[in-house]
MIDOSE-1310 file (N, C-alpha, C; in nm, 2 decimals, decimal comma, always signed):
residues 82
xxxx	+7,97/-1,84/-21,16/+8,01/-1,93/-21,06/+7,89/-1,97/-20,97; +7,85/-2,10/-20,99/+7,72/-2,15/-20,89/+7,80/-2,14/-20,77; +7,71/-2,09/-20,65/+7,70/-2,04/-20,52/+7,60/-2,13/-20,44; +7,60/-2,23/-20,34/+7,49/-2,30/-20,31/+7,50/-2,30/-20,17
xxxx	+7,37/-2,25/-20,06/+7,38/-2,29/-19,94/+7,35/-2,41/-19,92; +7,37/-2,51/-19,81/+7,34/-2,63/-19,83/+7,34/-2,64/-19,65; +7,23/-2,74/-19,63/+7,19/-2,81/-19,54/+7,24/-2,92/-19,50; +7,34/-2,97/-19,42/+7,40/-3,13/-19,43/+7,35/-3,17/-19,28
xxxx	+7,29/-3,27/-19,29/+7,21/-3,38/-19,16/+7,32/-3,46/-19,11; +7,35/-3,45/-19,02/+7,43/-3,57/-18,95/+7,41/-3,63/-18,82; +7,46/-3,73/-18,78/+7,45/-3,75/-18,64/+7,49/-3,68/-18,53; +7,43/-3,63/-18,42/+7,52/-3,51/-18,40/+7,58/-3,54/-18,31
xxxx	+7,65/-3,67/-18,27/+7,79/-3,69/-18,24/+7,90/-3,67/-18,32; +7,86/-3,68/-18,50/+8,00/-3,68/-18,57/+7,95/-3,54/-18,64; +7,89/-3,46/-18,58/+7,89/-3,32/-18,65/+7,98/-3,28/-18,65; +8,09/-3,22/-18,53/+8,17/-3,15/-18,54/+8,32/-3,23/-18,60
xxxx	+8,35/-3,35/-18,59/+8,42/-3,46/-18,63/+8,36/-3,41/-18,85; +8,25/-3,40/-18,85/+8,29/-3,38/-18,99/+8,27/-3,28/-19,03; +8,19/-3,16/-18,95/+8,25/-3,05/-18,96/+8,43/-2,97/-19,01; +8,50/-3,01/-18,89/+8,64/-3,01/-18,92/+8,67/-3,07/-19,06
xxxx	+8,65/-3,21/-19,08/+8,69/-3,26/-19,21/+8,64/-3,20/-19,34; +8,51/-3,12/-19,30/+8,48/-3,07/-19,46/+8,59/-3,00/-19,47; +8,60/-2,87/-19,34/+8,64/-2,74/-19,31/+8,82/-2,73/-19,42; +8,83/-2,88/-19,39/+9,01/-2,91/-19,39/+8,98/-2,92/-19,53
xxxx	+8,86/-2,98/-19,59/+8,91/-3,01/-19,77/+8,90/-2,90/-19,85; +8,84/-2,81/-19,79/+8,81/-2,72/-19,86/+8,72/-2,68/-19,99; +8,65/-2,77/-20,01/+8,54/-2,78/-20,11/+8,44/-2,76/-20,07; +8,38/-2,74/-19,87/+8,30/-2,68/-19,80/+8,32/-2,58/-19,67
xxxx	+8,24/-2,50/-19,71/+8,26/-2,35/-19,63/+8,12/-2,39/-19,51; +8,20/-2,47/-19,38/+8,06/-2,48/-19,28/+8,08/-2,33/-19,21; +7,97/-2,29/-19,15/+7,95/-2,12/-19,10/+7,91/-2,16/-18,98; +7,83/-2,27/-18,96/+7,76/-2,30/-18,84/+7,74/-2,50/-18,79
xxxx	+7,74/-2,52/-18,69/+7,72/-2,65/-18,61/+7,60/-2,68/-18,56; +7,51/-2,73/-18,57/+7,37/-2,71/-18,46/+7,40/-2,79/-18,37; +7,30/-2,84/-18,25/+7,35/-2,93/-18,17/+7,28/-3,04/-18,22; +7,17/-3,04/-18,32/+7,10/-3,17/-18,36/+7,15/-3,24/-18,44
xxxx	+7,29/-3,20/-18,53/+7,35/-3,25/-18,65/+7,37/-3,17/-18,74; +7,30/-3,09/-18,79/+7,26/-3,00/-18,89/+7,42/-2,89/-18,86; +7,49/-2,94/-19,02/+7,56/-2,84/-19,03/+7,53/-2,73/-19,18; +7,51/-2,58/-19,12/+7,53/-2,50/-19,27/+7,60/-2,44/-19,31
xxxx	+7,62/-2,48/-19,45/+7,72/-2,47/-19,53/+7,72/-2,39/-19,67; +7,86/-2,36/-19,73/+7,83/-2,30/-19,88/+7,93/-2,38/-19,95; +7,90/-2,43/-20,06/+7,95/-2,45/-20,17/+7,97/-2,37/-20,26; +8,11/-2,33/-20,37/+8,14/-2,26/-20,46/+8,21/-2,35/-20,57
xxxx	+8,13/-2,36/-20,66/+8,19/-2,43/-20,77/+8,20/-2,37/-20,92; +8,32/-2,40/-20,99/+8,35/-2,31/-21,09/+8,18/-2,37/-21,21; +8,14/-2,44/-21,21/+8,03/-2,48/-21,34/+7,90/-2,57/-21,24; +7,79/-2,57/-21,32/+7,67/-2,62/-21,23/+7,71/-2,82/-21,22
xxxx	+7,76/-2,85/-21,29/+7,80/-2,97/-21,32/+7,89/-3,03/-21,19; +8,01/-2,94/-21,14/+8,09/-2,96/-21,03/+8,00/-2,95/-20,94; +7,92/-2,88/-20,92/+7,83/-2,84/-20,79/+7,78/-2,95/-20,78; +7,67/-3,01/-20,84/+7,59/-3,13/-20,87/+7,72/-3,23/-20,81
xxxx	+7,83/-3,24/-20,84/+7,91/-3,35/-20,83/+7,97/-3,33/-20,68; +7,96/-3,23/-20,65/+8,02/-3,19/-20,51/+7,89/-3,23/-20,41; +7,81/-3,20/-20,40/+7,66/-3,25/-20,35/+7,66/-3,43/-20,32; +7,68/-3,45/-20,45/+7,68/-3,59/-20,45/+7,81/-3,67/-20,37
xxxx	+7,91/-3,65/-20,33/+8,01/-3,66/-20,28/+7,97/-3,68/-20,16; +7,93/-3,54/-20,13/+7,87/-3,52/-19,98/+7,80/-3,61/-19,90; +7,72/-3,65/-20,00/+7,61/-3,69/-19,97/+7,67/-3,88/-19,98; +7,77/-3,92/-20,02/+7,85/-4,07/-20,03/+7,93/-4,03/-19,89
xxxx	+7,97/-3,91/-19,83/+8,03/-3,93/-19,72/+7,98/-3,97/-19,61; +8,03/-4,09/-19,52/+8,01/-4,14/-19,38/+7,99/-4,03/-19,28; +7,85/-4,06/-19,27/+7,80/-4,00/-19,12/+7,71/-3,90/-19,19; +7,70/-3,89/-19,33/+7,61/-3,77/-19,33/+7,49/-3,83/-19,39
xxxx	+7,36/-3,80/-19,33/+7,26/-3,87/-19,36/+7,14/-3,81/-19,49; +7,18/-3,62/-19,51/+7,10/-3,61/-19,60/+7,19/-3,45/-19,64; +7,13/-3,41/-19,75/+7,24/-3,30/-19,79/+7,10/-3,21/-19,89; +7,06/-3,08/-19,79/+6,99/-3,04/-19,91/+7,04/-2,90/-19,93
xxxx	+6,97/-2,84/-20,03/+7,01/-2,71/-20,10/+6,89/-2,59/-20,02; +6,96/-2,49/-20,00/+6,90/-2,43/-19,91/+6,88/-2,26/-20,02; +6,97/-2,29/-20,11/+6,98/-2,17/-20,20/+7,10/-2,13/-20,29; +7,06/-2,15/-20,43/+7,13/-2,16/-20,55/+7,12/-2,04/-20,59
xxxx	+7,28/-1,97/-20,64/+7,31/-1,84/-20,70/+7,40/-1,89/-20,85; +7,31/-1,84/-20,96/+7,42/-1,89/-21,05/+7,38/-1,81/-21,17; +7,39/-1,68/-21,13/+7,35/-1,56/-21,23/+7,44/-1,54/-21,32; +7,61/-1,50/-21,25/+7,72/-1,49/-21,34/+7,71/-1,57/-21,45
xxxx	+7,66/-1,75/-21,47/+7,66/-1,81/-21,55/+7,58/-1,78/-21,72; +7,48/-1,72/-21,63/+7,34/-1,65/-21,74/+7,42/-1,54/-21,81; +7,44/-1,42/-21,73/+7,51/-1,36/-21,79/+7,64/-1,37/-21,93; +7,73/-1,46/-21,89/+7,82/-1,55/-21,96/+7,81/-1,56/-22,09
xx	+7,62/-1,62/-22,08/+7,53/-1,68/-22,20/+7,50/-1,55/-22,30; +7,51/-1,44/-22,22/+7,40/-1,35/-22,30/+7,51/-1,29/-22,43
């Protein structure tokens, strides 16, 4: 199961406005709010393909200006393979 910390840039008047909204879909685990915009976050997605697609999402959502990866765990996957 890919595991991804992620970096999401926003304006940071609608940080906590989309903070809540990830919080509520549940396809994003925010941990923290900065005051500059910057919220961090984890993604858990069942295949690397969702993950990639969940990113991308993010990243078509209003108000968020950039979305990066701070750290990819997707060993269980390798394992799977062997």
């Amino acid at each position: 199961m890919p595991v991804s910390g992620i970096v999401i840039r926003c304006a940071p008047e609608r940080s906590d406005d989309l903070a809540r909204s990830l919080r509520l879909s549940g396809s994003v685990e925010v941990s923290q709010v900065l005051d500059d915009g910057t919220l961090i976050a984890v993604i858990e997605t069942s295949t690397v393909d969702e993950e990639v697609a969940s990113v991308k999402r993010l990243m078509d959502t209003e108000g968020v200006l950039d979305v990066m990866v701070a750290y990819h765990n997707f060993e269980d996957l390798i394992d799977r393979e062997c």
